[in-house]
C-alpha positions as CSV (number, residue, x, y, z in Angstrom):
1,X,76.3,27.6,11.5
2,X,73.0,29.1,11.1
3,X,72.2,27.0,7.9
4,X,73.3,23.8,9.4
5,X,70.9,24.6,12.3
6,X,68.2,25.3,10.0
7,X,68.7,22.1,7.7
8,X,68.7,19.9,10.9
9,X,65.4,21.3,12.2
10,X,64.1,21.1,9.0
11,X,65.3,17.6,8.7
12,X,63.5,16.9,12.2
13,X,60.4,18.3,11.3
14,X,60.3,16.0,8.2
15,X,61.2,13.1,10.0
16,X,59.0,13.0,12.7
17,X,56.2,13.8,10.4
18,X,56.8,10.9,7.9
19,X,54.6,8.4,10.1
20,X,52.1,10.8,9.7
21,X,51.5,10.8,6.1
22,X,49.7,7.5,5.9
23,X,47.1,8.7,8.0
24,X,44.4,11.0,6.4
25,X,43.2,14.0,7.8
26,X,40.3,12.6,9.1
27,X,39.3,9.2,9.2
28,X,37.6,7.5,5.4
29,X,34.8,5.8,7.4
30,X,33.3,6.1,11.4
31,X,31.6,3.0,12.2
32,X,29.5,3.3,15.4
33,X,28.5,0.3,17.2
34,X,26.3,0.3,20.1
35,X,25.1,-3.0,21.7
36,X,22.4,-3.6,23.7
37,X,23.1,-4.5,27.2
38,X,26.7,-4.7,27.3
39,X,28.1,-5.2,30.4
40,X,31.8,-4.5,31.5
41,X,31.8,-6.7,34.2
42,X,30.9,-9.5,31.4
43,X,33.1,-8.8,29.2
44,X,36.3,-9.0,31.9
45,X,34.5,-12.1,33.6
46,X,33.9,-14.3,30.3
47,X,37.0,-13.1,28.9
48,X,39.0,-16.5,29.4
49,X,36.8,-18.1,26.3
50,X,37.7,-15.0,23.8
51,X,39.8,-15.6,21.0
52,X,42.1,-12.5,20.0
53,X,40.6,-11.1,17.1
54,X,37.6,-9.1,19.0
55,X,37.6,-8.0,22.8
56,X,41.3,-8.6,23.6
57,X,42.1,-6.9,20.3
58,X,40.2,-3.9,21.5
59,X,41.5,-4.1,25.3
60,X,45.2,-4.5,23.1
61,X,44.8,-2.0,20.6
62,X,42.1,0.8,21.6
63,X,41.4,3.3,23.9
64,X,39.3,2.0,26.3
65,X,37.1,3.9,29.2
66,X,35.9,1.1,31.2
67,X,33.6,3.3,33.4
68,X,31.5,5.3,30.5
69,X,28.2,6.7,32.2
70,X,24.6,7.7,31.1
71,X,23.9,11.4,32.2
72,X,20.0,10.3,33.5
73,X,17.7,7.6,34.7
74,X,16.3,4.4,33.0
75,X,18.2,4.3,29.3
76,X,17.1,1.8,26.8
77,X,17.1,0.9,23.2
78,X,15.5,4.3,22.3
79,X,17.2,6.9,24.8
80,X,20.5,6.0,24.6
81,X,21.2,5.6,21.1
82,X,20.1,9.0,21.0
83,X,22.3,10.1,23.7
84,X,24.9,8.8,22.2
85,X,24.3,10.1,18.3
86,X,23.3,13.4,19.9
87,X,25.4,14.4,22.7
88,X,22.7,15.0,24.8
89,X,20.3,13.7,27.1
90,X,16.5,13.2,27.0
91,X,15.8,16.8,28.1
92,X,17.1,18.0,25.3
93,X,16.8,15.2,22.4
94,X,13.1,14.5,23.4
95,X,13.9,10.7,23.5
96,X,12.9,9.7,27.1
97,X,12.3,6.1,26.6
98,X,11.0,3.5,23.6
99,X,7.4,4.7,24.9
100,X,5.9,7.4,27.1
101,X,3.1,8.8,27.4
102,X,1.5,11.9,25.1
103,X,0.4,14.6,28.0
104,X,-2.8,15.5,25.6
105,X,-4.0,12.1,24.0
106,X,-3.4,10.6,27.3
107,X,-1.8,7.5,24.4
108,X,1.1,5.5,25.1
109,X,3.3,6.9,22.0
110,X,6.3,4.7,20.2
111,X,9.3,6.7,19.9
112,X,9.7,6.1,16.2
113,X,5.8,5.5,15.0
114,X,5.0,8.1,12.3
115,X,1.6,7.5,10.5
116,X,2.9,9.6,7.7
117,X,5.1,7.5,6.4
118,X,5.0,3.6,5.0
119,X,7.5,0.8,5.5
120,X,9.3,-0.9,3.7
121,X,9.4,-4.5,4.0
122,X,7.3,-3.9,7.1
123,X,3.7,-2.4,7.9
124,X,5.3,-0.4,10.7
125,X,5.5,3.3,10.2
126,X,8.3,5.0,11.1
127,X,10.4,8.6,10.9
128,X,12.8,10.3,13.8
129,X,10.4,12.8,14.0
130,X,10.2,13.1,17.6
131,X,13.8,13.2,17.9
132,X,13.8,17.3,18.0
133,X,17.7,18.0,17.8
134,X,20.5,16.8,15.2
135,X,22.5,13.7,15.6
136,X,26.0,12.8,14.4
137,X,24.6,11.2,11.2
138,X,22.8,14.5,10.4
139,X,26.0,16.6,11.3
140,X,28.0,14.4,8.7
141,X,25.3,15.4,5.7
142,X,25.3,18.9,6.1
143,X,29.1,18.9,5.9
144,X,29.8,16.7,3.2
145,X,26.1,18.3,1.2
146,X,24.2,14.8,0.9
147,X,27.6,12.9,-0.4
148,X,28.6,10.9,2.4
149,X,27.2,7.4,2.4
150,X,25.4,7.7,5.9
151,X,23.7,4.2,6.9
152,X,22.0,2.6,10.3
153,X,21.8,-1.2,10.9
154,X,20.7,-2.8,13.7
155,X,18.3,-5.9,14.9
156,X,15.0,-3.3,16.3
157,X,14.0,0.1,14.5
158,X,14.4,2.3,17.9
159,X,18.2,1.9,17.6
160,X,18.4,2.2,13.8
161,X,16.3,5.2,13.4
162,X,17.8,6.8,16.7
163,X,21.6,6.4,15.1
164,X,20.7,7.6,11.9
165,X,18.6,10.7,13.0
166,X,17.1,12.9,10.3
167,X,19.2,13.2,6.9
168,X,20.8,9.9,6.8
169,X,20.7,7.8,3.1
170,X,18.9,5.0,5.2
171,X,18.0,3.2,8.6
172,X,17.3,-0.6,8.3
173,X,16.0,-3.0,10.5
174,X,14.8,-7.3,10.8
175,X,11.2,-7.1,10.5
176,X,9.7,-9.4,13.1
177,X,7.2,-10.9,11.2
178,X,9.1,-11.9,7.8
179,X,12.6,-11.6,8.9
180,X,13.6,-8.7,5.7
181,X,15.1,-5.6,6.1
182,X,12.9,-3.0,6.6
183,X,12.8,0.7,6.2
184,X,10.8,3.6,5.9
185,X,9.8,6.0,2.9
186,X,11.2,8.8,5.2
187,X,14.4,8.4,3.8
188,X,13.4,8.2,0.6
189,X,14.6,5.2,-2.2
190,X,15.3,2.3,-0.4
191,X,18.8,1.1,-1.5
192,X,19.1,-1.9,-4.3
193,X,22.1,-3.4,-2.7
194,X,19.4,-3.7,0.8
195,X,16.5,-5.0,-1.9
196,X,19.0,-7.9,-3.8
197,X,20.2,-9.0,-0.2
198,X,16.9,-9.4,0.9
199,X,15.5,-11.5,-2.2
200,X,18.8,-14.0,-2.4
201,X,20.0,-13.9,1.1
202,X,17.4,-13.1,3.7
203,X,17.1,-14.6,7.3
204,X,13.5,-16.1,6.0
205,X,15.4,-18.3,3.7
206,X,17.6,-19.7,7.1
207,X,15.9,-19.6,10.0
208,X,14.5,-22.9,9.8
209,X,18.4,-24.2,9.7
210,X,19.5,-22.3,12.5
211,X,19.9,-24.2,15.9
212,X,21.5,-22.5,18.7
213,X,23.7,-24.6,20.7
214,X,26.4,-24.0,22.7
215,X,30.1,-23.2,20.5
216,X,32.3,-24.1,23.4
217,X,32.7,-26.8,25.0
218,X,30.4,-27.1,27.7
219,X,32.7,-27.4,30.5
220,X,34.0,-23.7,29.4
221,X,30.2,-22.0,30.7
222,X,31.0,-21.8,34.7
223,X,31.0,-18.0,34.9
224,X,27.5,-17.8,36.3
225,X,25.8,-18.8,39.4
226,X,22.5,-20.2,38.7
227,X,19.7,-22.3,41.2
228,X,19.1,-25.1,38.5
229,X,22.5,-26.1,36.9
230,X,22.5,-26.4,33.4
231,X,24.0,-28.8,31.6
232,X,23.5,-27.9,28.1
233,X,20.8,-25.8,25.8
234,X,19.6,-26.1,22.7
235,X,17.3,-23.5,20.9
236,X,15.5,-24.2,17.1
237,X,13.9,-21.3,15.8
238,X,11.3,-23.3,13.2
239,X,9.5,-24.4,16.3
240,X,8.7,-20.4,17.1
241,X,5.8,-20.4,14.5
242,X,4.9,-16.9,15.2
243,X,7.5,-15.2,17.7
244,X,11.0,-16.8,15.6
245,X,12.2,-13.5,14.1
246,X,11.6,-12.2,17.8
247,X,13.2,-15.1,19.5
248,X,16.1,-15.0,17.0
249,X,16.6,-11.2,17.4
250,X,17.5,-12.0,21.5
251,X,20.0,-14.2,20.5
252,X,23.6,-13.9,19.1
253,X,22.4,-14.8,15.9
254,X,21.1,-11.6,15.4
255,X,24.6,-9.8,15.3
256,X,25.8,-11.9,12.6
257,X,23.0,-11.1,10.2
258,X,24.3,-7.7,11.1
259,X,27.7,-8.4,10.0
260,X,26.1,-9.8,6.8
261,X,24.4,-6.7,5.7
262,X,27.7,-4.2,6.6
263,X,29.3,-7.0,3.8
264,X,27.0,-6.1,1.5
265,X,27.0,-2.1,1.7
266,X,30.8,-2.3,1.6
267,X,30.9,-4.4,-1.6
268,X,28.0,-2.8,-3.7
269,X,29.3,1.1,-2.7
270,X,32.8,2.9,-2.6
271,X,32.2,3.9,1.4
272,X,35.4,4.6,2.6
273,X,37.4,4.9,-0.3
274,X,36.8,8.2,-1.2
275,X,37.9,11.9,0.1
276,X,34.9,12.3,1.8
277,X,33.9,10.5,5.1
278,X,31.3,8.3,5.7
279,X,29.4,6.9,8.7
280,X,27.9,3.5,9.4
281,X,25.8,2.8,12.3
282,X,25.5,-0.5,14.0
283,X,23.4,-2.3,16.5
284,X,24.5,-5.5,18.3
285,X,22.9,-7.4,20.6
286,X,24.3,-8.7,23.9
287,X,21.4,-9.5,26.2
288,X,20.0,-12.9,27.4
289,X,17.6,-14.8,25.0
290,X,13.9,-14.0,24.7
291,X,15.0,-11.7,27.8
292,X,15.1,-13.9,30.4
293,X,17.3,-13.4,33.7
294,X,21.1,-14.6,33.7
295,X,20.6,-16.9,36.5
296,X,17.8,-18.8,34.5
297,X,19.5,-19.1,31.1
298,X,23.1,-18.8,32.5
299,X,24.9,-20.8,29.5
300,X,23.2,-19.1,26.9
301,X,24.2,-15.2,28.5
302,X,27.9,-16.9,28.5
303,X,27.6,-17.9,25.0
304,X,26.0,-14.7,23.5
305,X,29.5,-13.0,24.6
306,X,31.7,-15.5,23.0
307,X,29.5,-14.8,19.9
308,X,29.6,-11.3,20.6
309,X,33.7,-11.6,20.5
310,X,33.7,-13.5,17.0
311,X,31.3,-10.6,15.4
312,X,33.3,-8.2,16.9
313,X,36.9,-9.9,15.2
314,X,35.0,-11.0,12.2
315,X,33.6,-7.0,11.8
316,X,37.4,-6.1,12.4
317,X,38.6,-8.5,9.5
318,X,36.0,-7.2,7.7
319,X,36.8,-3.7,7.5
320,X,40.3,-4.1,7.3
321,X,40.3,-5.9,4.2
322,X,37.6,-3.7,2.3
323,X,38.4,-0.4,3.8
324,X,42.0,-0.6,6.2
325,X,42.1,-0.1,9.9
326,X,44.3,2.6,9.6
327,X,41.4,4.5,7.7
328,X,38.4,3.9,9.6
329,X,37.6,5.1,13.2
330,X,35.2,2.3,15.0
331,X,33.6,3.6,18.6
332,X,31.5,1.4,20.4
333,X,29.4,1.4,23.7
334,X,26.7,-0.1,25.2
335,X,23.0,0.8,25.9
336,X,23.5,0.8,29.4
337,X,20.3,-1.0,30.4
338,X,20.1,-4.9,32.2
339,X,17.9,-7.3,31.0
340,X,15.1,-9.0,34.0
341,X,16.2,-8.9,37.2
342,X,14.6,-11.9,39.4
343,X,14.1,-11.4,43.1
344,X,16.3,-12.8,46.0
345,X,14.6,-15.2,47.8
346,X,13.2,-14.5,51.2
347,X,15.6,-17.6,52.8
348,X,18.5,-14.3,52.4
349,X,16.3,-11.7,54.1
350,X,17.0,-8.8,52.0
351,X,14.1,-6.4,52.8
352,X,12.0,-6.1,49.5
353,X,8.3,-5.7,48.5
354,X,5.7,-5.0,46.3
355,X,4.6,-1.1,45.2
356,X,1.3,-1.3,42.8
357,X,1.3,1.4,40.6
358,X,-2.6,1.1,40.0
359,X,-2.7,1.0,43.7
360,X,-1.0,4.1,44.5
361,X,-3.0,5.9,41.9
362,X,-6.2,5.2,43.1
363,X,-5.1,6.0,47.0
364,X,-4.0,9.3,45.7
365,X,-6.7,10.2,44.2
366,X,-9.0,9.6,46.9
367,X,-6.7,11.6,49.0
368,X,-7.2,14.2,47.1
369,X,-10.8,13.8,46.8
370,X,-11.2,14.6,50.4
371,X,-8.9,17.2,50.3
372,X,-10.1,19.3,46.9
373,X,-14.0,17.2,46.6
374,X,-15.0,15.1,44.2
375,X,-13.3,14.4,40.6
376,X,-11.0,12.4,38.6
377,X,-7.2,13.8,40.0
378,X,-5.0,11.7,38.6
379,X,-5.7,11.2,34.6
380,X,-3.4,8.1,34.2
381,X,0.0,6.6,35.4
382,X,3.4,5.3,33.5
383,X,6.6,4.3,34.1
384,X,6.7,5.8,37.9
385,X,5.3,8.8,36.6
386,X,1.5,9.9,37.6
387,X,-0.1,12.8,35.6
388,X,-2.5,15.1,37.1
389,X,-5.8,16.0,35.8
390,X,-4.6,19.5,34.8
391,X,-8.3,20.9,33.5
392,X,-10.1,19.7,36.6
393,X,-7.1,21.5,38.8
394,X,-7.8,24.7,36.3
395,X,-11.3,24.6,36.3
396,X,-11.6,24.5,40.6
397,X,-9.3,27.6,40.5
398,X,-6.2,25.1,42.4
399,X,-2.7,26.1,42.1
400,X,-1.2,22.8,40.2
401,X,2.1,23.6,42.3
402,X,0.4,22.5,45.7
403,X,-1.5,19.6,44.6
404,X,1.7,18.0,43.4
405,X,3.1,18.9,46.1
406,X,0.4,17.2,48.4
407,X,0.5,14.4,46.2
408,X,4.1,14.0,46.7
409,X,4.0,14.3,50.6
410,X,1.2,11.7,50.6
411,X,2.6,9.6,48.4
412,X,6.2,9.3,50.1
413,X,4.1,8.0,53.3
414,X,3.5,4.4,51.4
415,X,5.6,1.2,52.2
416,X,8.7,1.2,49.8
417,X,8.6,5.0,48.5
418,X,11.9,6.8,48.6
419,X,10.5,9.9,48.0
420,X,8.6,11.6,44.9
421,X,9.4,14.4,43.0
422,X,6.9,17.2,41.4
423,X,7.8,18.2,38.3
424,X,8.7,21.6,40.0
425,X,10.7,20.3,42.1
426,X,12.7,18.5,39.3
427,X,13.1,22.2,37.0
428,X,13.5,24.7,40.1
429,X,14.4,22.5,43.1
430,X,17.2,22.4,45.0
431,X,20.5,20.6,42.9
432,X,21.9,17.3,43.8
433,X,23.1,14.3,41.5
434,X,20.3,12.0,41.5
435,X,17.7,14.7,41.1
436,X,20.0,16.4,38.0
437,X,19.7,12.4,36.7
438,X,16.2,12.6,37.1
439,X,15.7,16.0,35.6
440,X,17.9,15.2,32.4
441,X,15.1,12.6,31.6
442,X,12.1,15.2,32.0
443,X,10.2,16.7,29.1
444,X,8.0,19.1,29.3
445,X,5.4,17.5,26.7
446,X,5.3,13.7,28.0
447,X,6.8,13.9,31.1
448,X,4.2,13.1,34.3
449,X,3.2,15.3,37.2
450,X,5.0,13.3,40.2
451,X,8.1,11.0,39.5
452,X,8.4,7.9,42.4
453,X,11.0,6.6,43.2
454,X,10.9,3.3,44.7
455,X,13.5,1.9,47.1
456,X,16.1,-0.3,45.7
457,X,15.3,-4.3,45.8
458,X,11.3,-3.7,45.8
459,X,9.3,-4.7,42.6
460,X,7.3,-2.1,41.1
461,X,4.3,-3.6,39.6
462,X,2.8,-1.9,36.3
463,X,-1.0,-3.3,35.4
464,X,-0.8,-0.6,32.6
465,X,1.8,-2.3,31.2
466,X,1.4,-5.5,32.2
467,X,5.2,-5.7,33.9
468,X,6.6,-6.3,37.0
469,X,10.4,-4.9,37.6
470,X,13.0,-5.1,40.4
471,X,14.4,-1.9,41.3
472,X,18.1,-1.3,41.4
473,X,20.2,1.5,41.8
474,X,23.2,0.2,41.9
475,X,26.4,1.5,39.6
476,X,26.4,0.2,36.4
477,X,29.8,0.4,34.3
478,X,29.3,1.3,31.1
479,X,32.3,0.4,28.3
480,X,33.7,2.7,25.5
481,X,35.8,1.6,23.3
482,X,37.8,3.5,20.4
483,X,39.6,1.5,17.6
484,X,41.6,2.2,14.6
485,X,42.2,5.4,13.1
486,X,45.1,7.2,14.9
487,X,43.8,6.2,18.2
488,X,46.8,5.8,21.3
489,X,45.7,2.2,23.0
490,X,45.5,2.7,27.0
491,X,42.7,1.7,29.5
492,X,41.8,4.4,31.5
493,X,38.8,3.3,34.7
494,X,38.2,7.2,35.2
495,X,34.3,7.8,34.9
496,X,33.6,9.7,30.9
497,X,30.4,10.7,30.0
498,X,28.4,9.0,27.1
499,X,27.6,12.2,26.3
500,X,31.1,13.0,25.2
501,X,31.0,10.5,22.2
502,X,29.1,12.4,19.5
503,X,31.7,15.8,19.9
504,X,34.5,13.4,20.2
505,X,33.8,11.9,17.0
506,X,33.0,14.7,15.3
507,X,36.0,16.3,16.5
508,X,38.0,13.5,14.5
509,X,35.2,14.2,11.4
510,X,36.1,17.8,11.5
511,X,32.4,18.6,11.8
512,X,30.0,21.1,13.9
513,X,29.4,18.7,16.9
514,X,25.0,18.4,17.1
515,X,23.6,21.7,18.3
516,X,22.5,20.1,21.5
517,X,25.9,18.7,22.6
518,X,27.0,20.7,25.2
519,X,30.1,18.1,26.4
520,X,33.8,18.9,25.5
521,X,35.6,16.3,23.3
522,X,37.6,13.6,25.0
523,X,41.1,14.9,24.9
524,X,44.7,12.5,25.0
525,X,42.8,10.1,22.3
526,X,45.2,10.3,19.1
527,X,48.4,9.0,19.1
């Protein structure tokens, strides 16, 4: 009796864990996809012109968060590829935006310009050097010693060098004055298989052919409310004599020169069909061309999604010929930012305005002028953020704690001003949830003095910078998606953080998670 028992729970055991012998013990290749300015509304409300092979294949056969949330203010290209590849937010990873402002040169720094290193393919030069924690991509080279192929590719270098962090094999990116891949000598040789696809098969050899017109019917494009109904578009790169790797790089287009590169580094290496994991990073893009509002180019926002969809089904396709599903674990997310926002016309009454940044500056300094006598106060201004004159402060023996916290009371008092925050007030104030978003983008060495916050539907105007942007504060769903490997398909609308990616994923790598990553993996994922 005993041995019968024995044999049948043996027999069990066995059975149950046949299925589970074609799936490795972790997955052969992690492809990482982020695109720029994906929307989850968009994707649900353009979803009737999808085929099957790219979002309803994901919504049918992944595990998909539809609320995914950035931990902090203002992402973009730069800070939230990091926060996803690092676990972390700016306060930790040092990436606060694409551009900010060095406290001691007073000089608008790029987040990826490094003068010690040449480009490839491109006079731009570039390193992760201010990224100052690991990343995903790092993570995967220490574990496998250098053997894992480890590769970023995306349209703009922010989001390629962000993904591939500090030890990756290569980060690669379309060069907006000759349409190549680029690189950088950081990483050392740039690949042959990059090089051949560049001299046979480059965009520069194309573009003139390419004409961007819409792939639906037109009667399909009704998704979007726009003041000037459009009846058609039609966009021809040759006619951008200078700015047609630009143009081309906000449109769909862009994804599919993508797709053309992953082709190549799957058929001139062995990644993923070895014993030791590999990672690829992607970029897409999913924003409006040349950035313009949705309600202006309405068809062509509509389009770029049902573009988006047959990149995503053709990447699918793609991998599951030359590498198998099964094998490969594909996560993707979105930057979380919105392209241009346009304002409402006054005939709707919505109270709105104008704040000046240059303005504001100049009024607070002569506040403080008569408060403190004479002197330059207020050194320069970006991005919301005004930095004090910290030597003159020093040197008239002020405590830097109450003139920011003067500034602050006299700057709340101006039309369309929330409130302002002190940087002291951000580090040792009192807790609440939009002050812990503001405080995960602060750094310490390019961070400013006050942080404003304007009120919602006013335009802040930037002469620094030359920009004028709409304010909203509204919630903006971020998706998530996991695909492939051993992942249990469900739709879940409970609010993750992005933050949660990188351990996740590394969870499934069976690798440290990046030593800034404080999140828990996401749990209930495998089948």
């Amino acid at each position: 009796m005993k041995e019968r028992f024995i044999t049948s729970l043996i027999t069990a055991i066995v059975i149950s864990g046949l299925p589970a012998q074609n799936v490795p013990a972790v997955p052969k290749l992690v492809i990482g996809i982020t695109i720029d300015q994906l929307r989850t509304d968009y994707i649900e409300a353009f979803s009737s012109m999808y085929g099957d092979r790219g979002f309803k294949r994901l919504f049918k056969g992944g595990r998909v968060y539809v609320n995914a949330e950035y931990d902090f203010i203002k992402p973009d290209q730069s800070s939230s590829v990091a926060s996803v590849y690092t676990g972390a937010t700016p306060y930790y990873n040092g990436i606060v935006g694409n551009n900010w402002m060095d406290r001691n040169s007073l000089r608008v720094v790029k987040s990826v310009e490094d003068r010690a290193y040449i480009g490839i393919y491109t006079s731009e030069s570039t390193s992760p050097q201010h990224l100052v924690v690991s990343n995903l991509s790092d993570e995967l080279m220490v574990a496998t010693q250098g053997q894992a192929h480890v590769y970023s590719i995306a349209p703009t270098r922010e989001m390629a060098i962000m993904s591939a962090g500090h030890a990756s094999k290569g980060a690669f990116w379309i060069n907006d004055e000759n349409g190549k891949w680029s690189g950088s000598t950081y990483y050392g040789n740039f690949p042959g298989w990059v090089t051949d696809f560049n001299d046979k098969k480059g965009l520069d050899f194309r573009i003139d052919q390419i004409t961007w017109g819409p792939y639906l019917p037109v009667t399909s494009y009704k998704n979007i409310t726009a003041q000037n109904k459009q009846l058609t578009f039609k966009h021809s790169f040759t006619d951008e004599r200078y700015d047609k790797y630009k143009k081309i790089k906000t449109s769909p287009y862009v994804n599919e020169e993508v797709n053309k590169l992953v082709n190549a580094f799957l058929s001139s290496t062995n990644a993923g069909l070895d014993d030791t994991p590999d990672l690829l990073n992607l970029s897409y893009y999913a924003g409006n061309y040349a950035g313009k509002p949705d309600s202006e180019y309405a068809m062509e926002i509509q389009d770029t999604y049902v573009r988006l969809d047959n990149c995503i089904g053709d990447l699918l396709d793609m991998i599951d010929r030359k590498v198998g599903l099964g094998n490969t674990l594909i996560f993707i997310t979105s930057t979380g930012t919105r392209g241009t926002e346009t304002k409402d016309s006054p005939d709707f009454k919505i109270p709105a305005g104008e704040f000046h940044m240059k303005r504001c500056t100049a009024l607070l300094n002569m506040y403080l002028m008569a408060i403190y006598g004479k002197g330059q106060y207020v050194e320069a201004y970006h991005d919301q953020q005004i930095y004090l004159n910290r030597k003159l402060i020093e040197d008239k023996k002020l405590e830097l704690s109450e003139v920011m916290e003067r500034s602050s009371e006299f700057i709340v008092q101006m039309s369309g001003i929330r409130t302002a925050y002190s940087s002291q007030r951000l580090l040792m104030g009192a807790w609440d949830p939009r002050i812990e978003k503001i405080r995960n983008s602060f750094t310490q060495k390019c961070s400013g003095d006050i942080y404003i916050e304007v009120m919602p539907g006013w335009t802040v105007v930037d002469e620094y910078s030359n920009t004028a942007k709409v304010v909203r504060v509204a919630y903006d769903s971020v998706p998530l998606f996991f695909f492939g490997y051993n992942i249990k398909p469900e739709i879940l609308y409970s609010p993750v953080k992005i933050a949660a990616v990188a351990p996740t994923v590394a969870h499934f790598m069976r690798i440290r998670a990046p030593n800034a990553s404080a999140c828990a993996p996401l749990t209930g994922i495998c089948k």
